[in-house]
BAFI-3210 file (N, C-alpha, C; in Angstrom, 3 decimals, decimal comma, padded with zeros to 6 digits):
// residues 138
n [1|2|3|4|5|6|7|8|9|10|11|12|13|14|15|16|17|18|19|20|21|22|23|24|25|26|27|28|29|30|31|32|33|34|35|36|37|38|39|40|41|42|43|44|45|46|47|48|49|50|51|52|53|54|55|56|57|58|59|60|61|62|63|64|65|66|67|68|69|70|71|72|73|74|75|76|77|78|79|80|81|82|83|84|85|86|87|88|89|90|91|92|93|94|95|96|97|98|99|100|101|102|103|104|105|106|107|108|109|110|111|112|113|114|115|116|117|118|119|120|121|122|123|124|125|126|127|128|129|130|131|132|133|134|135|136|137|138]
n.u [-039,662|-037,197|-035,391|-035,611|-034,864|-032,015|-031,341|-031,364|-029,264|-026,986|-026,753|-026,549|-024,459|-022,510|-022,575|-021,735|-018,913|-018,123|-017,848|-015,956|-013,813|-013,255|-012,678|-010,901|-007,876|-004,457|-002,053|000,575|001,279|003,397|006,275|005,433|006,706|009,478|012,296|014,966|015,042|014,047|010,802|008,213|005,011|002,523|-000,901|-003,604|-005,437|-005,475|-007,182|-008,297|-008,318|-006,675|-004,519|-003,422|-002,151|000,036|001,245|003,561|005,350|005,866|006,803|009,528|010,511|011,170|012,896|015,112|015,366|016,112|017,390|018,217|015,935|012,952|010,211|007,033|003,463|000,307|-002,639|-005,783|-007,920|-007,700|-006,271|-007,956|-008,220|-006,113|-006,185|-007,879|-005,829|-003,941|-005,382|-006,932|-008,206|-008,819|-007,931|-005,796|-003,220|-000,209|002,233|004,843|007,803|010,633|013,922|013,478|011,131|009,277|006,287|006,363|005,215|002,314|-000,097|-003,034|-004,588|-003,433|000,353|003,116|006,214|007,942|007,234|007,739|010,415|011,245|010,269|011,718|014,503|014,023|014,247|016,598|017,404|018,795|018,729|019,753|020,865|020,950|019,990|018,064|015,817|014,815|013,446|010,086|007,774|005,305]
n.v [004,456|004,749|004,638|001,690|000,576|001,613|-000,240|-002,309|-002,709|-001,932|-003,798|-006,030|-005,491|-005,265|-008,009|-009,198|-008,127|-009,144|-011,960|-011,633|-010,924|-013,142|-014,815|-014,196|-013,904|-014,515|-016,788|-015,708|-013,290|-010,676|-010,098|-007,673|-005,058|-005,398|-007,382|-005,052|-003,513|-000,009|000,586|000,181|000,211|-000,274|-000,423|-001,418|-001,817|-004,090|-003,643|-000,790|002,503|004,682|003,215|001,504|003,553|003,669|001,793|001,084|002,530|001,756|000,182|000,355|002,058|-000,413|-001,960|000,152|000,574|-002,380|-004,159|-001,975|-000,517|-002,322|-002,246|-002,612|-004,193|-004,734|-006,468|-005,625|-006,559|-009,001|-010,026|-009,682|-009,295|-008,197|-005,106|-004,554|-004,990|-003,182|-000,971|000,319|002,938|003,950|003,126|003,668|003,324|004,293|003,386|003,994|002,769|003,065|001,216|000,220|-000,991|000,894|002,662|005,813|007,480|008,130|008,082|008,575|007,944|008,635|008,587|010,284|009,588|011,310|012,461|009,838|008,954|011,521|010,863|008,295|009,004|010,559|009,186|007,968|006,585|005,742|005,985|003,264|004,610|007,511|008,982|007,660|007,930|010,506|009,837|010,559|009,392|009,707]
n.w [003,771|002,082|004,372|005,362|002,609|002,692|005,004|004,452|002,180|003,559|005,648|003,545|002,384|005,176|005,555|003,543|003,513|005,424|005,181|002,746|004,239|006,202|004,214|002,313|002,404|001,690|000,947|000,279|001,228|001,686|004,059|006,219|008,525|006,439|007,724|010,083|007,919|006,128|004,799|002,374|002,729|-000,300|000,018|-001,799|-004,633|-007,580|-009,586|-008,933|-009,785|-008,991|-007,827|-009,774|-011,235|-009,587|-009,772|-012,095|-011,413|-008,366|-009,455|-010,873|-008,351|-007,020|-008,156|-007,926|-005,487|-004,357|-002,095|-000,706|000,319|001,550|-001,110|-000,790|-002,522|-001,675|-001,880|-001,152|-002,340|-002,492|-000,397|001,881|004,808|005,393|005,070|007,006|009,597|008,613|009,244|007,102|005,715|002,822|-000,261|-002,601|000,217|001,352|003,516|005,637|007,241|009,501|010,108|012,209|011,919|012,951|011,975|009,990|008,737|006,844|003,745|002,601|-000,919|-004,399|-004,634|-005,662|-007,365|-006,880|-004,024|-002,786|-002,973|-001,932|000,692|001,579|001,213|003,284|005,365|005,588|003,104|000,036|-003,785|-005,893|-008,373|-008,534|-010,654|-011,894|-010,059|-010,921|-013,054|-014,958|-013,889|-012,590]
ca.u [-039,243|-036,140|-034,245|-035,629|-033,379|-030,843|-030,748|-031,272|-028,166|-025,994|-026,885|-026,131|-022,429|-021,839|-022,786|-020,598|-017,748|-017,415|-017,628|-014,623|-013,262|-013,157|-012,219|-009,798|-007,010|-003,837|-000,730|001,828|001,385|004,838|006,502|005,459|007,675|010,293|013,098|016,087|014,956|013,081|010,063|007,489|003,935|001,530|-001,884|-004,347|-006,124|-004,607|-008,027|-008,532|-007,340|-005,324|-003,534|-003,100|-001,495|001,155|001,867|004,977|006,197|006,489|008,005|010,398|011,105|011,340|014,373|016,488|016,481|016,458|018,868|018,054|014,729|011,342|008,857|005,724|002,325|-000,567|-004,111|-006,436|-009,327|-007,048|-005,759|-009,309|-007,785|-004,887|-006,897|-008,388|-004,190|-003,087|-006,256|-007,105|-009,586|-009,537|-007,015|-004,308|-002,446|001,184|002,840|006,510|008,178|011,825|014,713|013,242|009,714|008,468|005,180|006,992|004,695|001,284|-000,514|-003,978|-004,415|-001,749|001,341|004,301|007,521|009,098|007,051|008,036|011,933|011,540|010,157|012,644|015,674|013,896|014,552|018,488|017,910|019,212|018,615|021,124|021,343|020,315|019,746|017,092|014,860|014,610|012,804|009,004|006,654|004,973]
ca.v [003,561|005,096|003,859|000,562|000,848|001,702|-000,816|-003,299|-002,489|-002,272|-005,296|-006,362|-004,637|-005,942|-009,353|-009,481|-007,600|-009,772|-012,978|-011,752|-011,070|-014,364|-015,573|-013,360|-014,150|-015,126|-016,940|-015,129|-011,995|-010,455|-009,618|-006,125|-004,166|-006,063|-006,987|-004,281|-002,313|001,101|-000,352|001,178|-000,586|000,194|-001,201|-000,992|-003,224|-003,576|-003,447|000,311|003,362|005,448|001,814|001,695|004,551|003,529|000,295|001,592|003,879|000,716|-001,509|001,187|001,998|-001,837|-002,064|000,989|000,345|-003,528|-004,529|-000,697|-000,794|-002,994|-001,645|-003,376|-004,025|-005,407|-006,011|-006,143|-006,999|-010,410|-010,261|-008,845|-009,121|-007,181|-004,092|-004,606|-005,462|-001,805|000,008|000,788|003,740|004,163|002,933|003,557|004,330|004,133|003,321|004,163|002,129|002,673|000,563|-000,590|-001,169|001,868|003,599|007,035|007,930|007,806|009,052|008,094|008,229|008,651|009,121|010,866|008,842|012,372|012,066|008,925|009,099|012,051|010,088|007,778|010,030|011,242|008,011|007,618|005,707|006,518|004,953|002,867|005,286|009,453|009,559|006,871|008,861|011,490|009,551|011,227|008,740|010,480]
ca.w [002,693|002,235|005,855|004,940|001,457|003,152|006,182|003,418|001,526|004,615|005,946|002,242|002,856|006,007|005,447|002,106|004,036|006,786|004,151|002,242|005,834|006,556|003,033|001,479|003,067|000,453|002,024|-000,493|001,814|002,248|005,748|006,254|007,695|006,459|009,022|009,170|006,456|005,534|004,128|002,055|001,707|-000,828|-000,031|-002,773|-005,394|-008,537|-010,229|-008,558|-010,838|-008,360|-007,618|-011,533|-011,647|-008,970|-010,616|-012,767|-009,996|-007,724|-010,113|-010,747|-007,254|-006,015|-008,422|-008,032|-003,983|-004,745|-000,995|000,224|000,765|000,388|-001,474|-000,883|-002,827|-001,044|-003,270|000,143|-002,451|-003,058|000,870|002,701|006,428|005,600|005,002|008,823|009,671|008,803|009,513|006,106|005,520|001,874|-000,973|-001,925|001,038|001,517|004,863|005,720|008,074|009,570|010,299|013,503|012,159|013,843|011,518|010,724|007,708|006,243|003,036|001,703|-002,189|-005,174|-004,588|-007,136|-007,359|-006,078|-003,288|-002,541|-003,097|-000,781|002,265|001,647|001,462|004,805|006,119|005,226|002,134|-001,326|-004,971|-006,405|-008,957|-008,208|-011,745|-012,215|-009,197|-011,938|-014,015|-015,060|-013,510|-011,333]
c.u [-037,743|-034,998|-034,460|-034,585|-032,652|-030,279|-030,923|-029,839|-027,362|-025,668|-026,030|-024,564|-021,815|-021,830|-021,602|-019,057|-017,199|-017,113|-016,116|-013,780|-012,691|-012,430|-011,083|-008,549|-005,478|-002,622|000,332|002,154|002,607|004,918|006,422|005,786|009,064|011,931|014,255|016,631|014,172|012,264|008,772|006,110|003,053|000,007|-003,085|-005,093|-005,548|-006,177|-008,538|-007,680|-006,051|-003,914|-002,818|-002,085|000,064|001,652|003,463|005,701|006,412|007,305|009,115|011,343|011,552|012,825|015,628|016,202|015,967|017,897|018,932|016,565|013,300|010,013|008,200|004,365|001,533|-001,533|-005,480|-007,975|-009,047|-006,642|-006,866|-008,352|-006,574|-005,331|-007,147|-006,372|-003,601|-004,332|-006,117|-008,298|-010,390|-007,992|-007,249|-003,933|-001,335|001,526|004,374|007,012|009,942|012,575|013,973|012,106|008,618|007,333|006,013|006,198|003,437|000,243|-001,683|-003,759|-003,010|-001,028|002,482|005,082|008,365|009,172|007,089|009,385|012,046|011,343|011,245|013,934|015,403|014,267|016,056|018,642|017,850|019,130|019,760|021,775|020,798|019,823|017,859|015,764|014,376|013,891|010,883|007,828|006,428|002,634]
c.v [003,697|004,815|002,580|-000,227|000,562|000,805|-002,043|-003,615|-002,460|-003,305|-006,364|-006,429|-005,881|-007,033|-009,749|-009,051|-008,837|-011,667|-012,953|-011,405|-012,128|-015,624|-015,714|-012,952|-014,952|-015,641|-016,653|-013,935|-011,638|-010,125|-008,364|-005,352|-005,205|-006,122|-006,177|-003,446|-001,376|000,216|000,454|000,037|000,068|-000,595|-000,420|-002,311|-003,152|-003,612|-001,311|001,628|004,130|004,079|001,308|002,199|004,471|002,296|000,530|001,974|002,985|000,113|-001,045|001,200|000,777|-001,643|-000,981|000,965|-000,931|-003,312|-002,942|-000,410|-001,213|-002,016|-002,729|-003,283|-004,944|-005,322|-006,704|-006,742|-008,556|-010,944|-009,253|-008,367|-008,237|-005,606|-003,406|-004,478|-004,191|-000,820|001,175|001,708|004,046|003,814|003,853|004,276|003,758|003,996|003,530|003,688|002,597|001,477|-000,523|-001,161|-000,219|002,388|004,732|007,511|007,207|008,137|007,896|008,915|007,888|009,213|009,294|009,738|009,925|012,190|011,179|008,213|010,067|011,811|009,170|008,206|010,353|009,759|007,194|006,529|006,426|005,502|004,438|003,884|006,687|009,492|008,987|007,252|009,988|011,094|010,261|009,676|008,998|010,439]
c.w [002,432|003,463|005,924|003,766|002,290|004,787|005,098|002,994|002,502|005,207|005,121|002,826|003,360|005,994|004,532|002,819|004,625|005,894|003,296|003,341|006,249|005,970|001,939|001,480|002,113|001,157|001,500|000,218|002,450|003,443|005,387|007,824|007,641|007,303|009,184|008,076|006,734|005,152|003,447|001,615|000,899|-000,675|-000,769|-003,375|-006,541|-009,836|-009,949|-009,580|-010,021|-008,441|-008,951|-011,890|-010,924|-009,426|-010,910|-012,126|-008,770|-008,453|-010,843|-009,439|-006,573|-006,558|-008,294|-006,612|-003,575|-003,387|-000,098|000,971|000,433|000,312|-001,985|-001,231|-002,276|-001,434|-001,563|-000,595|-002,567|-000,970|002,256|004,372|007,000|005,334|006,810|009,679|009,952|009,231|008,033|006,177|003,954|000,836|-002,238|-000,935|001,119|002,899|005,013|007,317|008,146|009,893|010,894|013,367|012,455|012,248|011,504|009,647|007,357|005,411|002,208|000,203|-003,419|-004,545|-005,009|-006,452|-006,691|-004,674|-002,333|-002,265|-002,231|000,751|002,047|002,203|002,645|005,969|006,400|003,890|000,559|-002,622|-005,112|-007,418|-009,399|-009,406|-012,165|-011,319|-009,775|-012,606|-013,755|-014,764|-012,789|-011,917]
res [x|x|x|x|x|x|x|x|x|x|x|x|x|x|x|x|x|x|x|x|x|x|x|x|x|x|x|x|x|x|x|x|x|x|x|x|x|x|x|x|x|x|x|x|x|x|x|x|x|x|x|x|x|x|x|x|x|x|x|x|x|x|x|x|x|x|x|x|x|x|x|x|x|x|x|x|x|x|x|x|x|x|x|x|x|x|x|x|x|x|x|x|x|x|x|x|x|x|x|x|x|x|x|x|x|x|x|x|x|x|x|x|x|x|x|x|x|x|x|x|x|x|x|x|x|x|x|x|x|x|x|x|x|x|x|x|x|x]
***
């Protein structure tokens, strides 16, 4: 009775998966990695709590390296195919892209604003203003 359940409910899943698969697709979806830049995506949902929690700490970071480097949010429950796109396993995860595009970083879950200013910095890019990277949103 019990592997019955449960091929029930999968079925369920996969059926529903592959539906918003197909459906969930948004055409506002930014260029990721954006061309000539560091690039930092965040892919998440903005209904999800960890993803919540990085809200502020993006919309922070977009503006103090605003022309240094894009920081990008992606809501894969709004953009399904982009989930499949980066080989999503579990949100939030962050991606770090260099110059060239290349993948040079990758961290499931939250992640601090320190944390985040320090992959950067590992990448050659710097806030507009050292001070404002100090700030306690983390």
């Amino acid at each position: 009775m019990k592997r019955i359940v449960l091929l029930v409910v999968a079925v369920i899943f996969l059926v529903g998966f592959g539906f918003c698969l197909a459906n969930g697709q948004s055409s506002s979806t930014p260029e990721v990695p954006a061309k000539d830049m560091v690039t930092m995506v965040d892919i998440g949902a903005k209904k999800c709590i960890p993803c919540k929690m990085m809200a502020p700490i993006l919309e922070s970071l977009e503006k103090e390296y605003k022309g240094k480097a894009a920081i990008v949010f992606i809501d894969v429950w709004e953009n399904r195919q982009q989930g499949q796109r980066f080989g999503i396993h579990s949100i939030p995860t962050q991606i770090f892209y260099d110059k060239a595009g290349k993948e040079v970083y990758r961290h499931e879950g939250f992640l601090s604003k320190d944390s985040i200013v320090a992959q950067l910095e590992e990448l050659g890019v710097k806030a507009g203003n050292p001070n404002e990277s100090k700030n306690s949103d983390r």
